[in-house]
PyMOL Python script that loads the backbone (N, CA, C, O; Angstrom):
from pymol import cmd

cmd.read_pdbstr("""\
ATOM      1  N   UNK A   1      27.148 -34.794  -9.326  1.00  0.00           N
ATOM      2  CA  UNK A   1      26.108 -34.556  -8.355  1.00  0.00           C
ATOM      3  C   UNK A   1      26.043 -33.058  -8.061  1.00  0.00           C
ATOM      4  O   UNK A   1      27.026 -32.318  -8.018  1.00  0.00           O
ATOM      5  N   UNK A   2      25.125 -32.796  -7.917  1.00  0.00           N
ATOM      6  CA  UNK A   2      24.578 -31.094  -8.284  1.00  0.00           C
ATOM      7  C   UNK A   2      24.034 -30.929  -6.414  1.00  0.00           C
ATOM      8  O   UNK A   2      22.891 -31.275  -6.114  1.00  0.00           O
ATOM      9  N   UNK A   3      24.912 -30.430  -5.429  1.00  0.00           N
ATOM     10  CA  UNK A   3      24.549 -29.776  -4.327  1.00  0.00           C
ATOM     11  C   UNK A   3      23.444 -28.301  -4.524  1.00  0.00           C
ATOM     12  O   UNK A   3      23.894 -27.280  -4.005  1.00  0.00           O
ATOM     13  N   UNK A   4      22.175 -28.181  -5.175  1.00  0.00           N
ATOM     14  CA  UNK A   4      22.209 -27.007  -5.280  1.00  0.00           C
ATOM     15  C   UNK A   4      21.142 -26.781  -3.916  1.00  0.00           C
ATOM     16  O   UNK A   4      20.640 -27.674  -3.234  1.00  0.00           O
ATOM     17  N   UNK A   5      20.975 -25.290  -3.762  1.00  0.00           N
ATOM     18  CA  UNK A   5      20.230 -24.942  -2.452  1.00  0.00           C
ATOM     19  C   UNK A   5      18.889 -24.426  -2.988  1.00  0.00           C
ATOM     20  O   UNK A   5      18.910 -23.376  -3.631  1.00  0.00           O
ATOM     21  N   UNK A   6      17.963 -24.930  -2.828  1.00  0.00           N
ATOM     22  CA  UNK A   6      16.684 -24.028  -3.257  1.00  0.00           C
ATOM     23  C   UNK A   6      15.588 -23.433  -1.942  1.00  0.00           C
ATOM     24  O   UNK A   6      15.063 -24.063  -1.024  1.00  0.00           O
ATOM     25  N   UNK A   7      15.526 -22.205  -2.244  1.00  0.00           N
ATOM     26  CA  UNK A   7      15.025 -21.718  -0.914  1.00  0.00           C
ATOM     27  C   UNK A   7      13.827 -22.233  -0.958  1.00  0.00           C
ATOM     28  O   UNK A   7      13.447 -22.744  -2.012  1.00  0.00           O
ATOM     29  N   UNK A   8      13.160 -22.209  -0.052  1.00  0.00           N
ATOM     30  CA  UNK A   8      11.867 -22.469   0.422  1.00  0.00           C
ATOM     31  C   UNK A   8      10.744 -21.269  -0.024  1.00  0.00           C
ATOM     32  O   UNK A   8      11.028 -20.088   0.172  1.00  0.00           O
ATOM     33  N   UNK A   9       9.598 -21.617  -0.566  1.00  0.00           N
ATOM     34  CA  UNK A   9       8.759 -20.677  -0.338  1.00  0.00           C
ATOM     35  C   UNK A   9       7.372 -20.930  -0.035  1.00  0.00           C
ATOM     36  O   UNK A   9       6.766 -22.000  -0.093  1.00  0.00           O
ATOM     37  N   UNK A  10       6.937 -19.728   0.316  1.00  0.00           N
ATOM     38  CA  UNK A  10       5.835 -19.489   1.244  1.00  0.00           C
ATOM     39  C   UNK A  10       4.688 -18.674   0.269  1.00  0.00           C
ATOM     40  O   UNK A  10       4.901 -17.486   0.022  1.00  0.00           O
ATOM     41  N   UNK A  11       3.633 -19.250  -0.205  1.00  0.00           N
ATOM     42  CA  UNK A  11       2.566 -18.034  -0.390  1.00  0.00           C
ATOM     43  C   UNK A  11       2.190 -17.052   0.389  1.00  0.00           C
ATOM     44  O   UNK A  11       2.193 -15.926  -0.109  1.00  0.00           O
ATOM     45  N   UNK A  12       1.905 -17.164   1.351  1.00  0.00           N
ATOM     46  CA  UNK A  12       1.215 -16.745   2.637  1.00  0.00           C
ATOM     47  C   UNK A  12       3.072 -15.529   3.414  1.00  0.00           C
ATOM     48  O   UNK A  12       2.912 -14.705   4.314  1.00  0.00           O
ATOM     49  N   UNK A  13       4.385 -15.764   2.823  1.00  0.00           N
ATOM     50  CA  UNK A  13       4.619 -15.161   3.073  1.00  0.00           C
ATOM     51  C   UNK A  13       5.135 -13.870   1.891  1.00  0.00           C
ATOM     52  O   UNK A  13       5.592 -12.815   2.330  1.00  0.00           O
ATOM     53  N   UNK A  14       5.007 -14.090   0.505  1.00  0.00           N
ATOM     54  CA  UNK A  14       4.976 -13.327  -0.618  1.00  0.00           C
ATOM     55  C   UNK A  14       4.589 -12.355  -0.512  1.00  0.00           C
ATOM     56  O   UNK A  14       5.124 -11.247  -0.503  1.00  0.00           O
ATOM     57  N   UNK A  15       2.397 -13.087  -0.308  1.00  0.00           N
ATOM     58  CA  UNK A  15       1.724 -12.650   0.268  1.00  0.00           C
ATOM     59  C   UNK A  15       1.780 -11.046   1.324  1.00  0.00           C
ATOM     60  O   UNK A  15       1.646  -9.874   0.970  1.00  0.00           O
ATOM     61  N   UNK A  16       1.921 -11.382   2.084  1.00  0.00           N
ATOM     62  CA  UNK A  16       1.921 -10.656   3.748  1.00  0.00           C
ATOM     63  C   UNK A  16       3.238  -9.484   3.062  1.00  0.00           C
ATOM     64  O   UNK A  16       3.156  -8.298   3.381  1.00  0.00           O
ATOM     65  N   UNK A  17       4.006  -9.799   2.443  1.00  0.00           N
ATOM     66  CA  UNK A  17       5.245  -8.918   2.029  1.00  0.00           C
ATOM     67  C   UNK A  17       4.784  -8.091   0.867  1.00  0.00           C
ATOM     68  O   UNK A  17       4.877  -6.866   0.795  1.00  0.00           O
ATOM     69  N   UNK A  18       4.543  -8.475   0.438  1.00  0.00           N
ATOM     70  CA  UNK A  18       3.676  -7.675  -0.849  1.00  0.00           C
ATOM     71  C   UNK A  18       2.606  -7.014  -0.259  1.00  0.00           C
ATOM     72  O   UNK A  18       2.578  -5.875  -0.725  1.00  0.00           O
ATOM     73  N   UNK A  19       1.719  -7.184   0.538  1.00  0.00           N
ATOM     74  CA  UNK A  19       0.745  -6.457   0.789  1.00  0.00           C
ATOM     75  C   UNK A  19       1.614  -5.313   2.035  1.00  0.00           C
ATOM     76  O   UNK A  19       0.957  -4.345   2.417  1.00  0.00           O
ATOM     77  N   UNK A  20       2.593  -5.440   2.416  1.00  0.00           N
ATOM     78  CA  UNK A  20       2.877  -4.884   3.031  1.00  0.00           C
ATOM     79  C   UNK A  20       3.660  -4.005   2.438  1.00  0.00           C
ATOM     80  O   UNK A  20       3.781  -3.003   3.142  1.00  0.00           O
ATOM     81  N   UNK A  21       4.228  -3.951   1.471  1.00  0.00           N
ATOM     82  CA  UNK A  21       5.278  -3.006   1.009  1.00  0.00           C
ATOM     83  C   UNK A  21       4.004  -2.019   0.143  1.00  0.00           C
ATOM     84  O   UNK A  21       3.956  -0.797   0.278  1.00  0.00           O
ATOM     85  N   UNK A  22       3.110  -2.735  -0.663  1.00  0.00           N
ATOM     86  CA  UNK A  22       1.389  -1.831  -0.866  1.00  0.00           C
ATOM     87  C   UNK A  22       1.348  -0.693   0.048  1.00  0.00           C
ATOM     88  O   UNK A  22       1.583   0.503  -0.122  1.00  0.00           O
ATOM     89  N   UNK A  23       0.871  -1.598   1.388  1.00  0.00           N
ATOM     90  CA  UNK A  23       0.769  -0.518   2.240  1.00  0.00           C
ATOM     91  C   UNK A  23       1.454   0.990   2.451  1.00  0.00           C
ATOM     92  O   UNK A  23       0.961   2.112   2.333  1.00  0.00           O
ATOM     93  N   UNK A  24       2.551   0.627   2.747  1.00  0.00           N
ATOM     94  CA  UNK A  24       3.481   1.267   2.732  1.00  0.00           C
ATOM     95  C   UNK A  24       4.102   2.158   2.043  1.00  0.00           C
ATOM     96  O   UNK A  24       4.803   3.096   2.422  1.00  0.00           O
ATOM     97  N   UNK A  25       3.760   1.761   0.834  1.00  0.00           N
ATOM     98  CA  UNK A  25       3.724   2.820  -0.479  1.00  0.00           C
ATOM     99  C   UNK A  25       2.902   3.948  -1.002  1.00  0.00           C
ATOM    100  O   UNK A  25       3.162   4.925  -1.704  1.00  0.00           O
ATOM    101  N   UNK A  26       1.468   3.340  -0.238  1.00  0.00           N
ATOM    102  CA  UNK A  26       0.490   4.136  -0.060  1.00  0.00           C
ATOM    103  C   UNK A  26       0.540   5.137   1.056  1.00  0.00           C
ATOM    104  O   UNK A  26       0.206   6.303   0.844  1.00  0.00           O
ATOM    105  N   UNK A  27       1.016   4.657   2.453  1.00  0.00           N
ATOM    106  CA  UNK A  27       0.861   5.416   3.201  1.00  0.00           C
ATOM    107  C   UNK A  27       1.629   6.582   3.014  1.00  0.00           C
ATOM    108  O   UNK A  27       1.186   7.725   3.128  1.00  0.00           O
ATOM    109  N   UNK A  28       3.160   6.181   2.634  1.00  0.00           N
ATOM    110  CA  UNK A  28       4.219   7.103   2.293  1.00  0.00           C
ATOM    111  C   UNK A  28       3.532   8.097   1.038  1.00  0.00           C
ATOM    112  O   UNK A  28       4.102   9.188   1.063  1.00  0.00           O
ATOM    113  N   UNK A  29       2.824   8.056   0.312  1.00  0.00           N
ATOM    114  CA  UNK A  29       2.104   8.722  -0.618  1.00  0.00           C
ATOM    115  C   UNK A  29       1.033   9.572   0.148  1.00  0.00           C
ATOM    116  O   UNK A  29       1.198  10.790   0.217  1.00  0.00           O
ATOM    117  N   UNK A  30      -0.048   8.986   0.721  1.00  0.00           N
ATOM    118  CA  UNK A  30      -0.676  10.133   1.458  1.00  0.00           C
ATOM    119  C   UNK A  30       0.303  11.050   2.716  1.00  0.00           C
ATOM    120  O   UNK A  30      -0.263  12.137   2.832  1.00  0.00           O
ATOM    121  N   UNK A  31       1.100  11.014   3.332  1.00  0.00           N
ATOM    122  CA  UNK A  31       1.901  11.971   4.084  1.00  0.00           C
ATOM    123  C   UNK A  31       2.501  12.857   3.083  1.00  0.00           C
ATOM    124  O   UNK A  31       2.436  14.079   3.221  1.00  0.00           O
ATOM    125  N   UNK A  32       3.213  12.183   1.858  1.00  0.00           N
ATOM    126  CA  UNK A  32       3.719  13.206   0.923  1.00  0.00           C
ATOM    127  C   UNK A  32       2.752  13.871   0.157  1.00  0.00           C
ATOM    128  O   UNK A  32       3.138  15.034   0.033  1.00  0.00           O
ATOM    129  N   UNK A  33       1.773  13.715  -0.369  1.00  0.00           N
ATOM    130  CA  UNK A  33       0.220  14.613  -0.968  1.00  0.00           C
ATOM    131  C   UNK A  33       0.303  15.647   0.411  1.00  0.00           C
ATOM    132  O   UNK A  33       0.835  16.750   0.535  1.00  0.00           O
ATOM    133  N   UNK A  34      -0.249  15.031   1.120  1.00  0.00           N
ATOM    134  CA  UNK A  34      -0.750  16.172   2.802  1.00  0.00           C
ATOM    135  C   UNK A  34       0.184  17.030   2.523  1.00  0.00           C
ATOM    136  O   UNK A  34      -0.055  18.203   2.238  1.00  0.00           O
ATOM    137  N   UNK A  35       1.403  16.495   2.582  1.00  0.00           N
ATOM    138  CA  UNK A  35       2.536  17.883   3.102  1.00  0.00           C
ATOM    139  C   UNK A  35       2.719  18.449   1.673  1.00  0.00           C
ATOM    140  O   UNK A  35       3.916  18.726   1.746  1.00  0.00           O
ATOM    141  N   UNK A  36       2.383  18.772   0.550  1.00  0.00           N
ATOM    142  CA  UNK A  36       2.515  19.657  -0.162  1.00  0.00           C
ATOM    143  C   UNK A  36       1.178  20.539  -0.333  1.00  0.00           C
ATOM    144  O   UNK A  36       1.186  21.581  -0.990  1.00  0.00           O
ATOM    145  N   UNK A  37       0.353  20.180   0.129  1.00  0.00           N
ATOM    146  CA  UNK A  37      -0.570  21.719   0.335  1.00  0.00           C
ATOM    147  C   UNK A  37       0.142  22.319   1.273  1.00  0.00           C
ATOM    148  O   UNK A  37      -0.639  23.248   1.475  1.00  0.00           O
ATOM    149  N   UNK A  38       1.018  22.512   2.003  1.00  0.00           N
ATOM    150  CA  UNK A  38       1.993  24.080   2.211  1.00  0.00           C
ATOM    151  C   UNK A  38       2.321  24.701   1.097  1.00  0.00           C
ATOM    152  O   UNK A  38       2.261  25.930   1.135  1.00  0.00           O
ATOM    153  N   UNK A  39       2.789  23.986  -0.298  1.00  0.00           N
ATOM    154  CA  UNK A  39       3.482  24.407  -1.105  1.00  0.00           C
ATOM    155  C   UNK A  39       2.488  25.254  -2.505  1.00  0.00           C
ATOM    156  O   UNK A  39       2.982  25.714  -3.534  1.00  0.00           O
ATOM    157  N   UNK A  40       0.893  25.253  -2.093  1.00  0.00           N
ATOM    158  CA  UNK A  40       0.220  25.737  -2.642  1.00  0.00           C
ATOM    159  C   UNK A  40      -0.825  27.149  -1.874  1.00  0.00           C
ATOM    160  O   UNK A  40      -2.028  27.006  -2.094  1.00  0.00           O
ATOM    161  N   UNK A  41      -0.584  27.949  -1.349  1.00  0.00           N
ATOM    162  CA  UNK A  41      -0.684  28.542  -0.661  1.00  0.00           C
ATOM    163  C   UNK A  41      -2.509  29.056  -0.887  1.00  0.00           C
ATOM    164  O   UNK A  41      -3.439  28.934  -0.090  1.00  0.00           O
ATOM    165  N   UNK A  42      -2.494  29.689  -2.402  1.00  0.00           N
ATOM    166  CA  UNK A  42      -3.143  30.500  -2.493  1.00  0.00           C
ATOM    167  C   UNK A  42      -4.305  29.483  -3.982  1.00  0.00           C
ATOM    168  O   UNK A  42      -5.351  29.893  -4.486  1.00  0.00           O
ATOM    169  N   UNK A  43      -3.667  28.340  -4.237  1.00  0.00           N
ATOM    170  CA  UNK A  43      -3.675  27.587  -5.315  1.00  0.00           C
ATOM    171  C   UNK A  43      -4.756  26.788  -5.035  1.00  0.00           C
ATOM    172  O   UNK A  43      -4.550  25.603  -4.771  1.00  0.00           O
ATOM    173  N   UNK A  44      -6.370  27.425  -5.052  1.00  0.00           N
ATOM    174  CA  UNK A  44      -7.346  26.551  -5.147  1.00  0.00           C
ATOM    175  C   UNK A  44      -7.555  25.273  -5.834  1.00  0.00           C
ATOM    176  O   UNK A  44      -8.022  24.319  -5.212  1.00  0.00           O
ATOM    177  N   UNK A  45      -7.242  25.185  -7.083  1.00  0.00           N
ATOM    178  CA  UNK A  45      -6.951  24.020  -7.963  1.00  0.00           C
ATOM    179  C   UNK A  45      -6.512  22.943  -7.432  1.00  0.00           C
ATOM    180  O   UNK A  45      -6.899  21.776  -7.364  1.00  0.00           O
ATOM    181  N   UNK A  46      -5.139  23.873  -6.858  1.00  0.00           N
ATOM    182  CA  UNK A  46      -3.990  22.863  -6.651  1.00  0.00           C
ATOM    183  C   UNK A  46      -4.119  22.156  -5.303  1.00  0.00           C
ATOM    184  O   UNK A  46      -3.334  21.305  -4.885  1.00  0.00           O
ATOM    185  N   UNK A  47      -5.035  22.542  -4.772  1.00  0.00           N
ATOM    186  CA  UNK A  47      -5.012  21.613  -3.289  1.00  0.00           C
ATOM    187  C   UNK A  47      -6.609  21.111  -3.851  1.00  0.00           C
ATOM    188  O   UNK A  47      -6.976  20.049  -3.348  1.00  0.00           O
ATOM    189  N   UNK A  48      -7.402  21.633  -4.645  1.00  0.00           N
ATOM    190  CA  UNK A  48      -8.137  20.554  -5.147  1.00  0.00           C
ATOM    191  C   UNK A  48      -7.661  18.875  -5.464  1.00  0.00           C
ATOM    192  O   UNK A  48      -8.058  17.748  -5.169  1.00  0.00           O
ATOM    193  N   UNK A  49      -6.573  19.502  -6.245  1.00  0.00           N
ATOM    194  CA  UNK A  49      -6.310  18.331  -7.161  1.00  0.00           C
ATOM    195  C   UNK A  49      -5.777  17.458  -5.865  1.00  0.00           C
ATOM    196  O   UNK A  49      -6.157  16.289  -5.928  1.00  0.00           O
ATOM    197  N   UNK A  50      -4.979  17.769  -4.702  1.00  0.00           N
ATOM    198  CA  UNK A  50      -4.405  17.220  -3.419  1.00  0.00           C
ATOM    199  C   UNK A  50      -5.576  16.249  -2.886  1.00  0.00           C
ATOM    200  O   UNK A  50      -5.390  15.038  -2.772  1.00  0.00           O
ATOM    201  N   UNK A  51      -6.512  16.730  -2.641  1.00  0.00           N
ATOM    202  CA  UNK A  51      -7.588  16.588  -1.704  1.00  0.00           C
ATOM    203  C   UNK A  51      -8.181  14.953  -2.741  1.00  0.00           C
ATOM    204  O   UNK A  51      -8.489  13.855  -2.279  1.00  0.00           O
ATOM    205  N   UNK A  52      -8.161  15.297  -3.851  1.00  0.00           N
ATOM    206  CA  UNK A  52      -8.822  13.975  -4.809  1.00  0.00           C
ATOM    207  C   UNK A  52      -7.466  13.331  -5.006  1.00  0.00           C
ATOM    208  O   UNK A  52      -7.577  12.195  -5.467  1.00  0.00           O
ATOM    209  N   UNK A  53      -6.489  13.634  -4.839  1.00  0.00           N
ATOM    210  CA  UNK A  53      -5.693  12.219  -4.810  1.00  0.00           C
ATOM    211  C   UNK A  53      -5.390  11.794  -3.931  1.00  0.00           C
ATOM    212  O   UNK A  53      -4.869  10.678  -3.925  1.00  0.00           O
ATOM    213  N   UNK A  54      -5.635  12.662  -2.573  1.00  0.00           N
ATOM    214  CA  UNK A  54      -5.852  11.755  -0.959  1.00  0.00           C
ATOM    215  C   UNK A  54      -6.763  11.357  -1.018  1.00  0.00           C
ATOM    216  O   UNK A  54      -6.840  10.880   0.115  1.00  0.00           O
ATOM    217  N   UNK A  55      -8.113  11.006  -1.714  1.00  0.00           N
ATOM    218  CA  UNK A  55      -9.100  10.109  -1.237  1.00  0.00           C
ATOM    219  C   UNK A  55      -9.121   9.188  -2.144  1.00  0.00           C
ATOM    220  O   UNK A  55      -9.752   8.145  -1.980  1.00  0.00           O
ATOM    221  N   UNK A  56      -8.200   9.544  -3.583  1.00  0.00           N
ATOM    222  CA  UNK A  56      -8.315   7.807  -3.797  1.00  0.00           C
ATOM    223  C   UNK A  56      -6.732   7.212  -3.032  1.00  0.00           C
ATOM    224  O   UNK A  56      -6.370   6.044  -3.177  1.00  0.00           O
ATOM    225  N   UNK A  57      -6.076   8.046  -2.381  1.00  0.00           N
ATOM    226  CA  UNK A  57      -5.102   7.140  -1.934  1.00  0.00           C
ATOM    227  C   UNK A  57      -5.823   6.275  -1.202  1.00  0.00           C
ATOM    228  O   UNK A  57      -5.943   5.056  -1.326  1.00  0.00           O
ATOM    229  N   UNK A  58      -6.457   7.284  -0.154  1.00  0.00           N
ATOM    230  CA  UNK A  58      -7.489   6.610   1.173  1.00  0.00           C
ATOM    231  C   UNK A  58      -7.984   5.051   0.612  1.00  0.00           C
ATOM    232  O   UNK A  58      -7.920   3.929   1.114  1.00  0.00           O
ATOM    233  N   UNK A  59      -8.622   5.695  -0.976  1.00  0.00           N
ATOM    234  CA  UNK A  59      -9.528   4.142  -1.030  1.00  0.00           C
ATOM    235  C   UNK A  59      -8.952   3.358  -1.188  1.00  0.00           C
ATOM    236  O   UNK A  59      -9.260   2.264  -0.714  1.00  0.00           O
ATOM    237  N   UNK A  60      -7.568   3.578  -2.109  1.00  0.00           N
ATOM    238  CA  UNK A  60      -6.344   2.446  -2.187  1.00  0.00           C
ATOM    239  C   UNK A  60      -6.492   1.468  -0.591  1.00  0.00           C
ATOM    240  O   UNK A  60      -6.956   0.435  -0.109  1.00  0.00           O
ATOM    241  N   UNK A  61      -5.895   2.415  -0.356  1.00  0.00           N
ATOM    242  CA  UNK A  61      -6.011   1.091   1.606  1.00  0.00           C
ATOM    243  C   UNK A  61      -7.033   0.851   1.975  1.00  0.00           C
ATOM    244  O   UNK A  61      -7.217   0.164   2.980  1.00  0.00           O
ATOM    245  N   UNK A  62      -7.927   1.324   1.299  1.00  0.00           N
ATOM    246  CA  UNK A  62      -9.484   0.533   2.261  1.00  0.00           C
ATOM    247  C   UNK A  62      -9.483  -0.887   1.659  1.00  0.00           C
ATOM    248  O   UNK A  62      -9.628  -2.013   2.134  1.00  0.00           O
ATOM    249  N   UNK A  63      -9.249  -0.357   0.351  1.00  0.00           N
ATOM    250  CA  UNK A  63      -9.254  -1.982  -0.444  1.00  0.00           C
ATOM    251  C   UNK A  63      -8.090  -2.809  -0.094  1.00  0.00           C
ATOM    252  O   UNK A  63      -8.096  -4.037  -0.014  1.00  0.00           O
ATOM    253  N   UNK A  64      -7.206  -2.117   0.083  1.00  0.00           N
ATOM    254  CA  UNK A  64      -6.201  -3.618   0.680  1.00  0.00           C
ATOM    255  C   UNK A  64      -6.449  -3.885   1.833  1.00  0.00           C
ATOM    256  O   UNK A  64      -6.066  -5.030   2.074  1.00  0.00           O
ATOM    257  N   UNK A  65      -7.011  -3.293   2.889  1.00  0.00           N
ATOM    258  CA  UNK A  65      -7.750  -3.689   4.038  1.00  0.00           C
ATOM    259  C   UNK A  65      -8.764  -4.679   3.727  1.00  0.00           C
ATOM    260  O   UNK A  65      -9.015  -5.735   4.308  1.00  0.00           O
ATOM    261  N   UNK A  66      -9.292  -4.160   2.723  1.00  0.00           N
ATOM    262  CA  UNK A  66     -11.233  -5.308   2.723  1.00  0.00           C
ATOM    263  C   UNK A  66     -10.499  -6.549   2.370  1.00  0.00           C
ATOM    264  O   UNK A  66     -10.643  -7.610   2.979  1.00  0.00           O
ATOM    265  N   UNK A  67      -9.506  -6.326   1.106  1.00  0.00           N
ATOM    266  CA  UNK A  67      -8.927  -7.571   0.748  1.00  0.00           C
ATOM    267  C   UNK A  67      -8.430  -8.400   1.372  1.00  0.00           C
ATOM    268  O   UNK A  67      -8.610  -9.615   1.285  1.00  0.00           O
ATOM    269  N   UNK A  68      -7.578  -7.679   2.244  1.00  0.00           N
ATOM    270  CA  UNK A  68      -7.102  -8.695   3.501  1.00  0.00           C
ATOM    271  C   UNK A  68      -8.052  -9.302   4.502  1.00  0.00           C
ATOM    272  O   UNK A  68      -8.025 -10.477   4.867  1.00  0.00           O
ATOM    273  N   UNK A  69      -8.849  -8.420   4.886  1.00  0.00           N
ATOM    274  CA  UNK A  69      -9.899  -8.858   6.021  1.00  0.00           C
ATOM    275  C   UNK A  69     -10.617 -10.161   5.168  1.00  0.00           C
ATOM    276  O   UNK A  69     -10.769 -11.232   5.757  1.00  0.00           O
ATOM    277  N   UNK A  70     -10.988 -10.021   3.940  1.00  0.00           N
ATOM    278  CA  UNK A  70     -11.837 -10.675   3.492  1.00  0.00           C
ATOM    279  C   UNK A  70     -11.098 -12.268   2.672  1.00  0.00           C
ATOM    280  O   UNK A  70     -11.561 -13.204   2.020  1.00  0.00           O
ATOM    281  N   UNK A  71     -10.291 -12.025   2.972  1.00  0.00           N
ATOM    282  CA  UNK A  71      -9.233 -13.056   2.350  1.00  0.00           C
ATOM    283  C   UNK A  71      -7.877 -13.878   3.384  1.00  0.00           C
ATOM    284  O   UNK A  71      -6.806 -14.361   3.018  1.00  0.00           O
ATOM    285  N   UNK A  72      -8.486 -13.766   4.739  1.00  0.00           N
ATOM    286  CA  UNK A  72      -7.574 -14.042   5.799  1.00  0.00           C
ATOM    287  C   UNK A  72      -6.794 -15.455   5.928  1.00  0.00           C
ATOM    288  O   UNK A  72      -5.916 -15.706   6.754  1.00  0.00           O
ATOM    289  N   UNK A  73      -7.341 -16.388   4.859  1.00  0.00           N
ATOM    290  CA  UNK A  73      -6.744 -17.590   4.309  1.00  0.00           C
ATOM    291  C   UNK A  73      -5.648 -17.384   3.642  1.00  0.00           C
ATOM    292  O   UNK A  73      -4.798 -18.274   3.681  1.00  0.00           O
ATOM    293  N   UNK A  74      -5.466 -16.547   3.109  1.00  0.00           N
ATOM    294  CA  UNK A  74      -3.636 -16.274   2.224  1.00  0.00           C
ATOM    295  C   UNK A  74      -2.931 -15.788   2.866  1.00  0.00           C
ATOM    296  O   UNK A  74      -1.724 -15.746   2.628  1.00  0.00           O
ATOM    297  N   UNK A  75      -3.736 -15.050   4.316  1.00  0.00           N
ATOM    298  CA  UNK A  75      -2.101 -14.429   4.923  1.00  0.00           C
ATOM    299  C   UNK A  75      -1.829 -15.040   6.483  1.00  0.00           C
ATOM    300  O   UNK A  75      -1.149 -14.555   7.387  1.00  0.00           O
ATOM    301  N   UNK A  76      -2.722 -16.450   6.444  1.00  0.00           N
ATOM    302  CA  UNK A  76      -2.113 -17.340   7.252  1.00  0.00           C
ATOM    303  C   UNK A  76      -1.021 -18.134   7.290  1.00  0.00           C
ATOM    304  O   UNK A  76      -0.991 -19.032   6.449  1.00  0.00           O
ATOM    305  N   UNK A  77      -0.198 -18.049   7.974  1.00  0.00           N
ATOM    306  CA  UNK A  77       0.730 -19.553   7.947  1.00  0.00           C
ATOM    307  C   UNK A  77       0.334 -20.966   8.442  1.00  0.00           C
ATOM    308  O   UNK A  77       0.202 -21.274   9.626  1.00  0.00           O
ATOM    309  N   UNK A  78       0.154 -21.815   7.338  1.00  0.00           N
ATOM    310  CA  UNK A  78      -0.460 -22.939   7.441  1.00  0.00           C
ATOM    311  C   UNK A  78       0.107 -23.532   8.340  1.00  0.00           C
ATOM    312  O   UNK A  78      -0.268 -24.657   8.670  1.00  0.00           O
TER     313      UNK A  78
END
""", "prot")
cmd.dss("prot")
cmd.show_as("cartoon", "prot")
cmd.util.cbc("prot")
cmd.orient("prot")
């Protein structure tokens, strides 16, 4: 006889964890972009190139925002 333990799982909490560690990855990405235009002083380019990868970070989270807003059935607990 086989005692084994099988955890329980949750879509809705995969879900919510995954979109949250997203988040989070993103956000930690736009604070670190921001804070290296100090490190370009004089470097037009280079805070070009800053400025376009903070706005697709930006769009990154808009879309996991719309996704979530628009999908509020998966990150319910039934």
């Amino acid at each position: 006889m086989t005692d084994k333990h099988t955890p329980p799982f949750s879509k809705t909490f995969v879900l919510k964890t995954t979109s949250r560690h997203i988040r989070r990855s993103v956000d930690i990405s736009i604070r670190k972009s921001y804070d290296r235009m100090s490190d370009f002083p004089g470097d037009s380019a280079k805070k070009q190139e800053i400025f376009e990868t903070l706005d697709v970070l930006h769009k990154m989270r808009k879309l996991m925002d719309d996704f979530q807003e628009h999908n509020k059935h998966l990150f319910k607990d039934n």
